[in-house]
C-alpha positions, 0 to 999 in steps of 0.5 A: 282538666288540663287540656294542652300546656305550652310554652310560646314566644312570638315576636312582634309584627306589623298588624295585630294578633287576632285569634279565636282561642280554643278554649278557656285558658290561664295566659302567663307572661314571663316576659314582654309588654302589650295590651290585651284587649277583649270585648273592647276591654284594654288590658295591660300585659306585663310580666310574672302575671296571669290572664284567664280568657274565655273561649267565647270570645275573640282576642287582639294583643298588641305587642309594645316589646319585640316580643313576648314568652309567655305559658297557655294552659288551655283548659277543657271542662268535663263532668264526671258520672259513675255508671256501672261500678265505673267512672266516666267523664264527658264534656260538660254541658255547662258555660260557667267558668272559672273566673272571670275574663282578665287578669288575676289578682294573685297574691303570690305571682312569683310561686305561681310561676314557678309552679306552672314552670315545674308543671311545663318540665314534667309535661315534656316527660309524661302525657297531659293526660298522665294522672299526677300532671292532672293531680297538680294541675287540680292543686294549682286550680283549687289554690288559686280562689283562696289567692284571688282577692276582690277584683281590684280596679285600675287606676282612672289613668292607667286604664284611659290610656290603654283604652287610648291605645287601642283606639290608636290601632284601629284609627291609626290610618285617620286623623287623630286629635290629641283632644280625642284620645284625652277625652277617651282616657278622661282627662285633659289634654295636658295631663293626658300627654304627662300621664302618657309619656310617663308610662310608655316613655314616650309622648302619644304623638311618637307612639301613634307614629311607632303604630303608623310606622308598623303598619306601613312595613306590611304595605312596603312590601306588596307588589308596586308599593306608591311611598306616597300612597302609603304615607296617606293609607297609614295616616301620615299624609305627607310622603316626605314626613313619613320618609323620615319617620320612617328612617328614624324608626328603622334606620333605613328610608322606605325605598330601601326598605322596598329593595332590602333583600337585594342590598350588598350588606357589610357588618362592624361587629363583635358578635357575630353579625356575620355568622347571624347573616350567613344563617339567614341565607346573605352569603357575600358580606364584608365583616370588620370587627374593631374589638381591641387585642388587649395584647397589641397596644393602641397603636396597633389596634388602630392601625387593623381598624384602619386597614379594615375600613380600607377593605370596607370602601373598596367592598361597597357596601349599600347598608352596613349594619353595626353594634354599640361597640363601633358608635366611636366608628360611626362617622366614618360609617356612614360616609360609606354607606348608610350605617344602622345602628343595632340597640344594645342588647344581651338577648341575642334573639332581639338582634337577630330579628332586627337583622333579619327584618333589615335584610327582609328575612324575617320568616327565615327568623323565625323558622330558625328559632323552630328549628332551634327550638327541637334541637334544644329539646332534643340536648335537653332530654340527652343531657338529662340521660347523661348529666342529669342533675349534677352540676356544671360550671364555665370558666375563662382564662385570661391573663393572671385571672379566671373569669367564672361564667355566671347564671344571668345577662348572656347568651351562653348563661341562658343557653346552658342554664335556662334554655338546656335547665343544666344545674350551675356549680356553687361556684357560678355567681347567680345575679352576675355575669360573670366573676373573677379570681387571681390565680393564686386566690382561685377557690376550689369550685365545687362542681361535677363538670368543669368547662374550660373555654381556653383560647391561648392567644399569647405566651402568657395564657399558656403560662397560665394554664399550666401554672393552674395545673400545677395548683393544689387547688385544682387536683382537689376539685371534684370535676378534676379527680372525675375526669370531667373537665371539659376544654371547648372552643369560643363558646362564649362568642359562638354564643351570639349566632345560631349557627353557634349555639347549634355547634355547641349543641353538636359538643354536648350531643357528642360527649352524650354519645 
């Protein structure tokens, strides 16, 4: 029987997860990588497969990826005996399992899935324990032998090297030769480090450092931290070495790791770095934000560029932190303060976190996604009383086009259509961004609620708005002869903070009220 279904995301931390699971278990990873290791077996994790893990028996994962989302469907074995013209079931006396401790060989991962995906939504409706999420629940159990083939076997390769990897966590503090962990993956030295390098990426040299150097995070922050008896606790050796692999890795030295709660911070950003700091408690920051007005020309958009790194020197900043978009900006930068540049990235979690690991607020981090957490279930369950299952669509105005909002690759994207499971209208391109149409060639989109994100920054735009107005295409839409055409503010942008993504909860919350 089904005993708790959940959905998890967790992070990645400086020291292994080690648990003792409650019970035998289906683990299903949606996204991100590691390795799983039981009873000093090394599996791989990746995404869209399914793990089945004995409650027996202790786990460690190591996470490779800034984090994994991933499904428990914890399992509780019962025997059922009729007594008394009645059925009762106590729990079984028996330690057969299922199947066996590792990976499923599934033939139809995809459907699989989506099945545990569709059981998730009806259990944020009924109890565990209602009849039919235990009906389907036995379906996708008593379907799954008939998937699982044979056992297939690694390759020789593939599994020496996450053998080797585990070995790296618990020896990273040592010495470890190249001929060592070669000889743990069976092969020679030089075809260890090519087979290494092309499956992680990097060498086993930069991975090993990568393990010292998370492990180091966690020493840095004790009371009195010695940066060279650290250097020599994490198996570095030598403090200046380690300096600068630490820098490397995280942009800033191990002594303003130690003080990063205390720095005077300063942000270049279009996205909204600021606002991301201002929720993990760092009030007093200096933002300058190069994005380029389209409408002022270049001239002008470098002289406010220059005006803003005037007011950077004069606020002082100990570390500013930066987005891709500011690299052209990073020579000046780093004349003023030490500059970290953030990774690209449209997964507005992954920035958060690195912020809030380089200004030591990682468990702030993390109670902010709890707590976004409820308040997404909460618009959630609200909306499906108010919208249900008619369809939404998002569009932007800019000049002399329309940008329609699409299904995947932003933050608003995944707020809306994944995270809040509102159904997209026809019009809302599934693989893309998003798409564009010329006014005059605007089709007429079929959906029941039309959001409008319509920022009148110039004479144009207004113009604009009004000539979409008038367009025969327009009265023709469904949302428009429902009066379900919605005008927001910067959803697109707030999108990028928590703070954001909270107010455009409040907006739905307030059209539900």
């Amino acid at each position: 029987m089904l005993s708790s279904l959940r959905r998890r995301r967790f992070h990645k931390r400086n020291t292994l997860y080690k648990k003792n699971i409650p019970g035998d278990m289906l683990f299903v990873v949606t996204q991100g990588r590691g390795i799983l290791c039981v009873d000093n077996q090394a599996i791989p994790i990746k995404p869209n497969q399914t793990y089945y893990l004995l409650g027996s028996k202790p786990i460690e994962v190591m996470l490779e990826s800034e984090f994994i989302e991933f499904y428990v469907l914890v399992i509780r074995r019962v025997t059922f005996a009729k007594k008394k013209g009645s059925w009762h079931y106590v729990n079984a006396a028996t330690n057969s399992s299922l199947f066996q401790t590792g990976k499923l060989q599934l033939k139809h991962e995809k459907q699989h899935l989506e099945s545990i995906e569709q059981l998730h939504e009806e259990c944020r409706y009924k109890s565990v324990k209602d009849p039919s999420i235990q009906l389907k629940f036995q379906s996708l159990i008593q379907a799954m032998p008939e998937e699982v083939p044979e056992p297939l076997e690694l390759e020789d390769a593939s599994k020496g090297i996450d053998q080797s990897i585990t070995y790296m966590y618990k020896h990273f503090n040592h010495k470890i030769k190249l001929d060592t962990l070669s000889d743990i993956a069976g092969l020679t030295p030089t075809s260890y480090s090519r087979s290494f390098k092309k499956a992680k990426k990097i060498s086993p040299v930069e991975y090993l450092n990568h393990i010292r150097i998370d492990f180091s995070k966690e020493l840095l922050q004790r009371s009195d931290p010695s940066i060279k008896d650290i250097s020599t606790a994490v198996g570095f050796g030598n403090e200046f070495y380690f300096s600068r692999m630490f820098k490397n890795s995280l942009g800033i030295s191990p002594t303003m790791y130690i003080k990063r709660k205390q720095l005077k911070v300063a942000v270049a950003s279009c996205f909204r770095y600021k606002d991301c700091l201002r929720d993990l408690g760092v009030e007093d920051t200096y933002e300058l934000n190069g994005y380029r007005h389209l409408e002022l020309g270049v001239e002008e958009n470098k002289r406010l560029t220059q005006v803003q790194l005037e007011g950077l020197r004069n606020y002082r900043p100990e570390l500013i932190i930066a987005d891709y978009r500011h690299l052209p900006l990073y020579d000046q930068l780093k004349l003023i303060a030490p500059t970290v540049m953030v990774d690209y990235s449209m997964d507005w979690r992954a920035y958060y976190v690195r912020i809030a690991e380089l200004v030591g607020r990682e468990k702030e981090a993390q109670q902010t996604f709890s707590q976004l957490e409820l308040r997404l279930k909460i618009t959630r369950d609200a909306l499906m009383d108010t919208i249900g299952h008619q369809s939404v669509s998002l569009i932007r105005l800019y000049s002399r086009r329309i940008r329609v909002q699409g299904l995947v690759d932003h933050p608003l994207s995944h707020l809306l259509y994944s995270e809040l499971g509102l159904k997209p209208g026809s019009c809302v391109p599934l693989n893309e961004r998003t798409k564009e149409f010329a006014v005059d060639g605007m089709p007429t989109f079929d959906t029941d609620y039309l959001l409008i994100d319509k920022r009148l920054t110039a004479q144009e735009e207004t113009n604009l708005y009004a000539n979409v107005l008038k367009g025969s295409t327009w009265d023709a839409m469904k949302a428009v002869q429902n009066n379900q055409v919605r005008v927001i503010p910067n959803w697109i942008s707030m999108s990028w903070a928590p703070s954001g993504q909270n107010q455009i909860l409040d907006h739905l919350l307030q059209w539900h009220a």
